[in-house]
DOPARO-955608 format. One line per 3 residues: number of its first residue (from 1); for each residue x, y, z of C-alpha. Coordinates in nm, 2 decimals, padded with zeros to 4 digits, always signed. Layout:
BEGIN
NUM) X/Y/Z | ...
//
This chain:
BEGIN
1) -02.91/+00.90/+03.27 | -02.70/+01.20/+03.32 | -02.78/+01.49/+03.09
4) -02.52/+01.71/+03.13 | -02.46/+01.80/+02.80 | -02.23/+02.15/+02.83
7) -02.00/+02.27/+03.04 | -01.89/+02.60/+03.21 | -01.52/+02.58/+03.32
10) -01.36/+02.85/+03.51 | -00.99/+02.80/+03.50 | -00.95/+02.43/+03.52
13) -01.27/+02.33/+03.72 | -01.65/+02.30/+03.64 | -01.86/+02.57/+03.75
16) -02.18/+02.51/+03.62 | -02.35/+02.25/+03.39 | -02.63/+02.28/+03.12
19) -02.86/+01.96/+03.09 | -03.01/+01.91/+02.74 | -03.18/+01.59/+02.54
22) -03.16/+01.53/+02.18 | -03.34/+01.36/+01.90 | -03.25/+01.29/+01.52
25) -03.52/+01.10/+01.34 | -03.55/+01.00/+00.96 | -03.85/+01.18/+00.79
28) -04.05/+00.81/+00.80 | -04.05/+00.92/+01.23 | -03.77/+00.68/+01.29
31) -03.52/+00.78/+01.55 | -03.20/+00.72/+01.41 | -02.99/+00.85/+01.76
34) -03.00/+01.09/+02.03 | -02.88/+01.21/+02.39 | -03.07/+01.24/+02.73
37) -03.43/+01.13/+02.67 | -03.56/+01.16/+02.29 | -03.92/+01.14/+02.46
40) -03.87/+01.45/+02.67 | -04.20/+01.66/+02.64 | -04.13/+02.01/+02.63
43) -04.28/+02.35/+02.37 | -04.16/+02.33/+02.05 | -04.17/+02.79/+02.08
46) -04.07/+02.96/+01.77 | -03.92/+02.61/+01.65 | -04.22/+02.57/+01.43
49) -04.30/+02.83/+01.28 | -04.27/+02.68/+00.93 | -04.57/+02.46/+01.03
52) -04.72/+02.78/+01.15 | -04.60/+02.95/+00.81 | -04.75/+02.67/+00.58
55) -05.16/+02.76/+00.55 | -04.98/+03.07/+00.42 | -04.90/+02.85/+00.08
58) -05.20/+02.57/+00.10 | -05.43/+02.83/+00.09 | -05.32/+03.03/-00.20
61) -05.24/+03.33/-00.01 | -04.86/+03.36/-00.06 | -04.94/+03.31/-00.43
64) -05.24/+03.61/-00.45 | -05.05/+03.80/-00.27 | -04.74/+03.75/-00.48
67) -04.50/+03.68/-00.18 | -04.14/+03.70/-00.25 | -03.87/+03.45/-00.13
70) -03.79/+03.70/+00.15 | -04.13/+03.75/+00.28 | -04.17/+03.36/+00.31
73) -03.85/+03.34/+00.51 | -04.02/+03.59/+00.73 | -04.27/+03.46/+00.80
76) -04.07/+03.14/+00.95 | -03.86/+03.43/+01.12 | -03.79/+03.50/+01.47
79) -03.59/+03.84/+01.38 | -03.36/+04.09/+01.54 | -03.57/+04.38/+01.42
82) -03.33/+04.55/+01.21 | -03.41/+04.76/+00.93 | -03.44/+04.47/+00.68
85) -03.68/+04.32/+00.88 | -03.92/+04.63/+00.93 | -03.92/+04.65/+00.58
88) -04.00/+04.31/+00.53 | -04.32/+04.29/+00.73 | -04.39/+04.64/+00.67
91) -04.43/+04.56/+00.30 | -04.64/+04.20/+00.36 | -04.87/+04.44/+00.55
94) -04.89/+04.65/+00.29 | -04.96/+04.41/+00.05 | -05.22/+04.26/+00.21
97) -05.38/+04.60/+00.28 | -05.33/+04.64/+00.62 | -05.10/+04.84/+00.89
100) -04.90/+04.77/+01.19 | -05.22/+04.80/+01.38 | -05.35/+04.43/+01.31
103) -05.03/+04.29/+01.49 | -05.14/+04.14/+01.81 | -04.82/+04.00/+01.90
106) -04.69/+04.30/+02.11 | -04.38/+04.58/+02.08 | -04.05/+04.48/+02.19
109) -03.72/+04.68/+02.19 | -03.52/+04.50/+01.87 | -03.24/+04.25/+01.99
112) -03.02/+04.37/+01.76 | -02.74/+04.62/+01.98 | -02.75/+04.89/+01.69
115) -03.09/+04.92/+01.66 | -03.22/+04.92/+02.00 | -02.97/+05.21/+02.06
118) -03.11/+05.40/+01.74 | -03.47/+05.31/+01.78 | -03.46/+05.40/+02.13
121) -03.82/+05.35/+02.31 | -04.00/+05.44/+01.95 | -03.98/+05.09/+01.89
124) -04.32/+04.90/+01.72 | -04.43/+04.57/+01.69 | -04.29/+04.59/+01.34
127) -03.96/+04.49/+01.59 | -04.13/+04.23/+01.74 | -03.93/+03.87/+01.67
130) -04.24/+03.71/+01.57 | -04.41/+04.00/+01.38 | -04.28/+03.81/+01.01
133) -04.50/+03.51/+01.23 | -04.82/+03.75/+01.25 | -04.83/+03.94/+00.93
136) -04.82/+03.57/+00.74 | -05.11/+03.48/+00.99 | -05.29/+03.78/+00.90
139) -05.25/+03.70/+00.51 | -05.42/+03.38/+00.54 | -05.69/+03.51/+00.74
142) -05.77/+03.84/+00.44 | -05.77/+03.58/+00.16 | -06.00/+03.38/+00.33
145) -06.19/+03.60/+00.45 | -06.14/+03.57/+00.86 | -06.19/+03.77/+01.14
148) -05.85/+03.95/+01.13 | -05.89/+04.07/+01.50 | -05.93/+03.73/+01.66
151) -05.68/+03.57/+01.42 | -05.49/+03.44/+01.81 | -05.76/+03.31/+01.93
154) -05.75/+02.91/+01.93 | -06.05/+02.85/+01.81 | -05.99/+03.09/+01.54
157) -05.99/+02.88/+01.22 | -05.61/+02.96/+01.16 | -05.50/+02.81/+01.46
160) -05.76/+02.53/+01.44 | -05.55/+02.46/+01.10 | -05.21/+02.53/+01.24
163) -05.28/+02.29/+01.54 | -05.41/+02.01/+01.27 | -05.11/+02.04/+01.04
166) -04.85/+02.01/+01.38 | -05.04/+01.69/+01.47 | -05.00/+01.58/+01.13
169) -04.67/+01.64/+01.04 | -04.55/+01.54/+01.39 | -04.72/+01.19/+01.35
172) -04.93/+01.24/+01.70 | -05.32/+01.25/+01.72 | -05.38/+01.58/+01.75
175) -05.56/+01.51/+02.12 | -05.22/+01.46/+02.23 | -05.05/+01.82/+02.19
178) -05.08/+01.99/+02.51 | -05.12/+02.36/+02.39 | -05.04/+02.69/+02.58
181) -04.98/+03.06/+02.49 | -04.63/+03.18/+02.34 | -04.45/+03.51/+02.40
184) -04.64/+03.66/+02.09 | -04.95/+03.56/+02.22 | -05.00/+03.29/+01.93
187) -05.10/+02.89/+02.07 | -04.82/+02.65/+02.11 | -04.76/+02.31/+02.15
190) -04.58/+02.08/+02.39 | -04.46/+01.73/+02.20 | -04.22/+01.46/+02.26
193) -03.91/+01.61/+02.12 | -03.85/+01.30/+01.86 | -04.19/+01.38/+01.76
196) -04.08/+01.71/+01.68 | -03.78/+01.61/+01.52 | -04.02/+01.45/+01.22
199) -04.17/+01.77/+01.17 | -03.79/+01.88/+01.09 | -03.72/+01.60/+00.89
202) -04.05/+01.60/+00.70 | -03.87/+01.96/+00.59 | -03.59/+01.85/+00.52
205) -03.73/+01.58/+00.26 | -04.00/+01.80/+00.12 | -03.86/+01.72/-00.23
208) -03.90/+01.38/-00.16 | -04.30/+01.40/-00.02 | -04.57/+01.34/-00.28
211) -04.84/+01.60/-00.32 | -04.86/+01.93/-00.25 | -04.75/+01.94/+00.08
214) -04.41/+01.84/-00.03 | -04.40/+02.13/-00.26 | -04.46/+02.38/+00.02
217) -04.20/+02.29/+00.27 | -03.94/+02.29/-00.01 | -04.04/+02.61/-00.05
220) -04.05/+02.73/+00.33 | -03.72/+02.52/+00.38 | -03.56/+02.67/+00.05
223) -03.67/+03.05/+00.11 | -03.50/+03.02/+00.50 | -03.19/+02.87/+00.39
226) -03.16/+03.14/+00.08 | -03.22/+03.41/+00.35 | -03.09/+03.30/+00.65
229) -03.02/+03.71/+00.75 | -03.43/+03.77/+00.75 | -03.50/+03.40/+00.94
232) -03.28/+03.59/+01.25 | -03.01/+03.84/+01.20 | -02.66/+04.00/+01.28
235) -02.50/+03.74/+01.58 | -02.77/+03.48/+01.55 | -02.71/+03.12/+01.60
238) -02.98/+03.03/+01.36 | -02.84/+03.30/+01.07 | -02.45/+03.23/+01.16
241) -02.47/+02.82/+01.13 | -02.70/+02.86/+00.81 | -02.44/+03.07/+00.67
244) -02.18/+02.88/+00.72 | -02.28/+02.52/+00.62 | -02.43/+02.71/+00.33
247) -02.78/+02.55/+00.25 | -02.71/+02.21/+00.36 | -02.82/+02.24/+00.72
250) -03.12/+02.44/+00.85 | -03.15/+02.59/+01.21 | -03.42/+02.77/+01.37
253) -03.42/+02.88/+01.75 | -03.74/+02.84/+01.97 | -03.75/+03.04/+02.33
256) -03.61/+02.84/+02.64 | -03.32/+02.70/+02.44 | -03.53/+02.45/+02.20
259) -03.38/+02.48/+01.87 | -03.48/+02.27/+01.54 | -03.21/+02.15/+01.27
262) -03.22/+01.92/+01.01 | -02.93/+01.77/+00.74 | -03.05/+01.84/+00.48
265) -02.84/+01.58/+00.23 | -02.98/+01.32/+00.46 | -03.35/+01.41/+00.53
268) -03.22/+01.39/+00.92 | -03.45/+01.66/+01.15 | -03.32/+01.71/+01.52
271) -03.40/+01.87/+01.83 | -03.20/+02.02/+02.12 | -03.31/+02.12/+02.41
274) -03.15/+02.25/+02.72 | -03.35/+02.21/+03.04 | -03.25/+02.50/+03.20
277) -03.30/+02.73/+02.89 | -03.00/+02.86/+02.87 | -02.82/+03.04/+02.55
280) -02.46/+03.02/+02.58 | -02.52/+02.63/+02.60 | -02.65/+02.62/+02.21
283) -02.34/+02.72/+01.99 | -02.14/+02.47/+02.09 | -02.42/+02.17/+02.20
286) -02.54/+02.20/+01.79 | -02.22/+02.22/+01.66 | -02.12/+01.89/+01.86
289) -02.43/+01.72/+01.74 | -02.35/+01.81/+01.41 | -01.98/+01.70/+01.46
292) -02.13/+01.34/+01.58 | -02.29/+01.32/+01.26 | -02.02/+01.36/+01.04
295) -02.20/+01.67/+00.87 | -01.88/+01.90/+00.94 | -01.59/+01.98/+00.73
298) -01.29/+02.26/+00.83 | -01.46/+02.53/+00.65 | -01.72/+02.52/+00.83
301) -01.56/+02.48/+01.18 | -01.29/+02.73/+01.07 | -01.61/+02.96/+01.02
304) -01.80/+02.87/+01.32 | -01.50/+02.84/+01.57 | -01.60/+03.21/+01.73
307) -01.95/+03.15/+01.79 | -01.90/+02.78/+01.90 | -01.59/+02.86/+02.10
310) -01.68/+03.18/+02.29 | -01.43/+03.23/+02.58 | -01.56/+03.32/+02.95
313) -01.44/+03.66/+02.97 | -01.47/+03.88/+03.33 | -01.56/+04.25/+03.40
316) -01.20/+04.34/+03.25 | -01.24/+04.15/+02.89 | -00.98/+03.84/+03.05
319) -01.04/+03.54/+02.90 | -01.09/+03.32/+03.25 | -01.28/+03.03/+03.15
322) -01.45/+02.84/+02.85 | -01.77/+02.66/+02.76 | -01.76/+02.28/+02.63
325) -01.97/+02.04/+02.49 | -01.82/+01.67/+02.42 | -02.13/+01.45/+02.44
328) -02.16/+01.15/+02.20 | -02.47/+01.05/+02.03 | -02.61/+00.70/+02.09
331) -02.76/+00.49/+01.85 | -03.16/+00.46/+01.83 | -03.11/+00.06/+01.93
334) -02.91/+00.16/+02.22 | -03.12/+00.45/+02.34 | -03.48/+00.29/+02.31
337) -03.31/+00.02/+02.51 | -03.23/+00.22/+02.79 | -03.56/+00.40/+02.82
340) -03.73/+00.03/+02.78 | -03.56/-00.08/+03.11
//
């Protein structure tokens, strides 16, 4: 089948094409309809870090450590490194009694504009996307008592955990997930996107879920969607789209273009991917997913229209070309039957 899922027009004719593939599944694993292949295997990246963020709450240590809604939704952050998210982490470090030293993950420049221009090269790894990421790893490992400087190691008992609870929530045996080494230098995992899509819809319907574990993605799912500024920041797709649709849909982006969502009236979780990775592909490709689903209403596309409708603009600031996405989701009957023959 023909993935082409986004277009890049200049003047009247195609210039270049984005491929992507897309599943929506029910929280019960069911794929309910997608585009390109729902069984693509590809790394879920920064997709899942509420997964990653959830030993954080079955272990006690967002409750010793008194963690606030904010801090949670850092922790399931992939930030800009603004001020608000320094302070953030900063003060999770703090609580937990230890300093920016303990970050493994590495200093970046901050990708917000502002601040990289302010900051300069006396940037930290405080600014690091994924530092919310580490500093909730590093709580776990204090309260229980684990090596903190080994805490990226996979065979660290963290990421034994982390690894387990992926497997679980994606429904795969945990032999399955082929596992490599993310830009933060934390272990991730490579899964049939519909596979992944459960793990989105399993947050979605955390109200729903018995036990505990129910309880805990509500309240990872609840924090991001109350704070959708610390999950990413100023120009974000994740933060502009959680805005808009104003708790009832959740977003978080993953590196090479793989970005989670779920609905979260209908307990739906989705993936999107685009092959070739590419960023100026995603406004538009969720939006139309979201569109096919009947999820959108004119406030919200009054409200998205600049980020989903971004002009091609040359050296001068003309506006010489556009960026469209008008694929059509196909029923799970219609797709399984396709990949069947």
């Amino acid at each position: 089948m023909d993935r082409v899922a986004v277009k890049v027009y200049r003047g009247d004719v195609v210039e270049s094409v984005h491929r992507a593939s897309v599943a929506v599944v029910d929280s019960k694993g069911r794929l309910v309809a997608s585009f390109g292949d729902p069984d693509l295997v590809t790394y879920v990246r920064s997709s899942i870090k509420t997964v990653q963020a959830l030993p954080l709450l079955e272990t006690g240590a967002a409750d010793r450590f008194a963690f606030s809604e904010e801090e949670l939704a850092a922790a399931c952050s992939s930030h800009n490194g603004e001020d608000l998210h320094t302070r953030i982490v900063a003060g999770i470090l703090h609580k937990i009694g230890l300093d920016t030293s303990a970050l493994r993950c590495g200093a970046h420049a901050p990708y917000d504009k502002a601040t990289a221009e302010r900051v300069g090269r006396a940037f930290t790894p405080l600014h690091n996307n994924c530092s919310g990421k580490h500093a909730g790893m590093l709580a776990v490992c204090v309260h229980k008592g684990w090596d903190v400087s080994t805490y990226l190691n996979p065979e660290h008992p963290l990421q034994k955990r982390i690894r387990a609870l992926v497997a679980e929530e994606a429904g795969a045996p945990e032999k399955e997930l082929a596992v490599g080494i993310d830009g933060c230098g934390a272990p991730n995992f490579a899964l049939p996107i519909r596979r992944t899509a459960q793990i989105f819809a399993r947050l979605m319907s955390g109200d729903e879920l018995p036990g505990d574990r129910g309880h805990e993605l509500s309240r990872l799912r609840d924090a991001m969607l109350a704070h959708p500024d610390v999950v990413a920041g100023t120009g974000r797709v994740d933060t502009q789209f959680m805005r808009a649709f104003r708790g009832r849909v959740w977003v978080k982006a993953g590196g090479e273009s793989c970005y989670g969502m779920g609905v979260r009236e209908r307990g739906l979780g989705i993936v999107a991917k685009v092959e070739d990775g590419a960023s100026r592909a995603v406004p538009p490709l969720l939006f139309r997913i979201l569109e096919d689903l009947g999820v959108v209403n004119e406030r919200e596309r009054r409200e998205l229209e600049p980020v989903i409708d971004e002009p091609v603009r040359n050296v001068a600031g003309r506006e010489v070309g556009r960026i469209a996405c008008d694929i059509h989701l196909e029923p799970a009957q219609i797709a399984l039957k396709r990949k069947a023959t």
